[in-house]
C-alpha positions as a Markdown table, in Angstrom:
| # | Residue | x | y | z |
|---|---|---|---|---|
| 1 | Unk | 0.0 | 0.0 | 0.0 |
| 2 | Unk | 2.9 | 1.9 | 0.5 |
| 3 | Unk | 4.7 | 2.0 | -2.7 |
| 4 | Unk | 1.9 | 2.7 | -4.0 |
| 5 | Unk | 1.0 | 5.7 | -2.6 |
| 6 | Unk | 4.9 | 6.9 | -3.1 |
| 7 | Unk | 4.0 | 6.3 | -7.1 |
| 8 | Unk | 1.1 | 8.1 | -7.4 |
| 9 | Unk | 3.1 | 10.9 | -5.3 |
| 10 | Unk | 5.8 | 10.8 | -7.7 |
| 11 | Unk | 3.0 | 11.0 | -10.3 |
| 12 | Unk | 2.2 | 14.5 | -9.0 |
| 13 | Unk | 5.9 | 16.0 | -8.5 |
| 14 | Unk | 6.1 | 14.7 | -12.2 |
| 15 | Unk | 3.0 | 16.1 | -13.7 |
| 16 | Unk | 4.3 | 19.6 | -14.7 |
| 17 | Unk | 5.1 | 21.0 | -18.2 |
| 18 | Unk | 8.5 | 20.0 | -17.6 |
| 19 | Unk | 7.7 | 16.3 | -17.4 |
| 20 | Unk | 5.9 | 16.1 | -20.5 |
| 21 | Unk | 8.3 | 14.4 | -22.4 |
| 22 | Unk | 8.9 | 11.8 | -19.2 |
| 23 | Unk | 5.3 | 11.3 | -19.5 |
| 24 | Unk | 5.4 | 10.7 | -23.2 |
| 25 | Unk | 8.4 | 8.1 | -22.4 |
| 26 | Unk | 6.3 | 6.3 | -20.0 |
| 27 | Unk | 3.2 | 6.1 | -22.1 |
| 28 | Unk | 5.6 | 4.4 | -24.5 |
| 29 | Unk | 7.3 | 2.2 | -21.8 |
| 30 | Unk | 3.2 | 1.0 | -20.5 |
| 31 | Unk | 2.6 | 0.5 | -24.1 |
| 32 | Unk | 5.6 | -2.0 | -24.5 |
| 33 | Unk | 4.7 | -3.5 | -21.3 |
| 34 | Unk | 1.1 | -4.4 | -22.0 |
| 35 | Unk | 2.7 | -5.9 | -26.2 |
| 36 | Unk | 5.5 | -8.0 | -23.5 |
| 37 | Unk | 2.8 | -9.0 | -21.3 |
| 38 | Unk | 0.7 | -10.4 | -24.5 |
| 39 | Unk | 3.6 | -12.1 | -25.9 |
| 40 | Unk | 4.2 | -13.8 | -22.4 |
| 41 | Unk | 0.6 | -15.1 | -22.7 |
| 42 | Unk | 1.2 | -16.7 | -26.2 |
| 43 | Unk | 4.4 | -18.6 | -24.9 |
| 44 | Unk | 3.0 | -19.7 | -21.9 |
| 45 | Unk | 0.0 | -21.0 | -24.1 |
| 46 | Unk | 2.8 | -22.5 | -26.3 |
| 47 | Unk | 4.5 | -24.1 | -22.9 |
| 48 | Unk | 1.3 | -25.7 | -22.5 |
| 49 | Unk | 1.0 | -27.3 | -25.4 |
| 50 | Unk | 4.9 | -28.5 | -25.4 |
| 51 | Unk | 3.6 | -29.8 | -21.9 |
| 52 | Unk | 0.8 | -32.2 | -23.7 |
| 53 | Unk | 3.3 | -33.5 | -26.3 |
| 54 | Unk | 5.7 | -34.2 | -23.7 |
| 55 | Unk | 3.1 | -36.4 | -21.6 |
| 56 | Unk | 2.0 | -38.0 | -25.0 |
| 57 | Unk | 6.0 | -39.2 | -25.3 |
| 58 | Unk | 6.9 | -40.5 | -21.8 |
| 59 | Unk | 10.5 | -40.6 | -22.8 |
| 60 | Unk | 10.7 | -36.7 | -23.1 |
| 61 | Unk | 12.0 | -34.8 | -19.8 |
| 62 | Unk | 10.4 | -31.7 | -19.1 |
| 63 | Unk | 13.6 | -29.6 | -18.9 |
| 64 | Unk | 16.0 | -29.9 | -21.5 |
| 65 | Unk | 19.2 | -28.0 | -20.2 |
| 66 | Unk | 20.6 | -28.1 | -23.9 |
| 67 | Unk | 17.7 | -26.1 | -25.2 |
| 68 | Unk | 17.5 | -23.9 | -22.7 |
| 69 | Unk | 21.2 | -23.1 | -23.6 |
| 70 | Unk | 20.4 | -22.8 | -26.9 |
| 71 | Unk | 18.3 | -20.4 | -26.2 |
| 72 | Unk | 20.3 | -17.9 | -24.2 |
| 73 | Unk | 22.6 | -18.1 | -26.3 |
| 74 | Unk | 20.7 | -17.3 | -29.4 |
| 75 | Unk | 19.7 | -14.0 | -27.3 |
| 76 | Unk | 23.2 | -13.0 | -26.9 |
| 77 | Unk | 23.3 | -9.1 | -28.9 |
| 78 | Unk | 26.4 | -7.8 | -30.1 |
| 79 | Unk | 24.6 | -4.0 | -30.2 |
| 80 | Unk | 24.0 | -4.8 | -26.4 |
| 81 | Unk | 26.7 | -4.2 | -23.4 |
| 82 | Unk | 27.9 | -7.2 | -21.7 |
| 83 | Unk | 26.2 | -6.2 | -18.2 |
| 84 | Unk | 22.9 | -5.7 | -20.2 |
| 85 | Unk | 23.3 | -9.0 | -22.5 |
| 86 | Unk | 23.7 | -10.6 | -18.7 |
| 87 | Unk | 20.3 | -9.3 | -17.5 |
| 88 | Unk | 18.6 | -10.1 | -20.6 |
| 89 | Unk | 19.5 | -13.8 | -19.8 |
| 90 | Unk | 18.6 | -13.3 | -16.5 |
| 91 | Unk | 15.2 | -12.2 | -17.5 |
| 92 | Unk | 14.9 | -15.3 | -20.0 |
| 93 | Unk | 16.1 | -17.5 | -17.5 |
| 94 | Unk | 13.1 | -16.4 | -14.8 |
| 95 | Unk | 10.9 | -16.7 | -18.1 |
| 96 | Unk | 12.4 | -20.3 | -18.8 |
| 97 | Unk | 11.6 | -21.7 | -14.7 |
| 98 | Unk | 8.0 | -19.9 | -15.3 |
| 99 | Unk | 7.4 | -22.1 | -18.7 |
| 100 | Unk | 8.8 | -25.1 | -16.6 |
| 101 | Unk | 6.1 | -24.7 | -14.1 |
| 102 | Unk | 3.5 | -24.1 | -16.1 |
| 103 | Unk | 4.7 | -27.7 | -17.6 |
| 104 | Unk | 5.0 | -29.7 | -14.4 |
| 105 | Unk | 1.1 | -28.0 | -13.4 |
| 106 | Unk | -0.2 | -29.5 | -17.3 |
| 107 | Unk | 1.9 | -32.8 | -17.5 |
| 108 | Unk | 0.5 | -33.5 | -13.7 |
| 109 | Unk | -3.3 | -32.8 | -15.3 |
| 110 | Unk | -3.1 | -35.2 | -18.2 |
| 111 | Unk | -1.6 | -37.7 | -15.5 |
């Protein structure tokens, strides 16, 4: 309840004709947010229905380390620092356990 309140204060400090282009970066930023929010959606859907073929073929482990790999590594960005490249994969890898879990709560379902 706290924090809250502290945002919407910071709201006010920042709603002068001085912040306007803060504001207009913000807008932007909640606009990103809610397209990143959407895209999560689609591949948790997805994670779902890797979850279903992976119960259909009993010899397939949930987590596959090498894919997961693969896929952090495919993120690296030459146009990005190192210290940012390093919390991108941070951010995948929380994204990665999240899929995971949404896999062990669907195989456990069709079980």
């Amino acid at each position: 309840m706290t924090q809250a309140v502290q945002t919407t204060d910071l709201s006010k400090k920042t709603n002068n004709s001085d912040s306007k282009p803060l504001l207009k970066l913000r807008d932007s930023i909640d606009e990103l947010d809610k397209e990143i929010a959407n895209l999560l959606k689609r591949r948790f859907k997805l994670s779902e229905e890797v979850a279903s073929v992976k119960a259909k073929n009993k010899n397939l482990p949930l987590r596959d380390p090498v894919r997961e790999t693969e896929i952090l590594k495919n993120l690296e960005d030459p146009d990005l620092s190192q210290e940012q490249n390093k919390l991108l994969a941070e951010i995948f890898k929380k994204i990665l356990e999240t899929s995971r879990q949404i896999q062990i709560l669907v195989s456990s379902e069709i079980v």
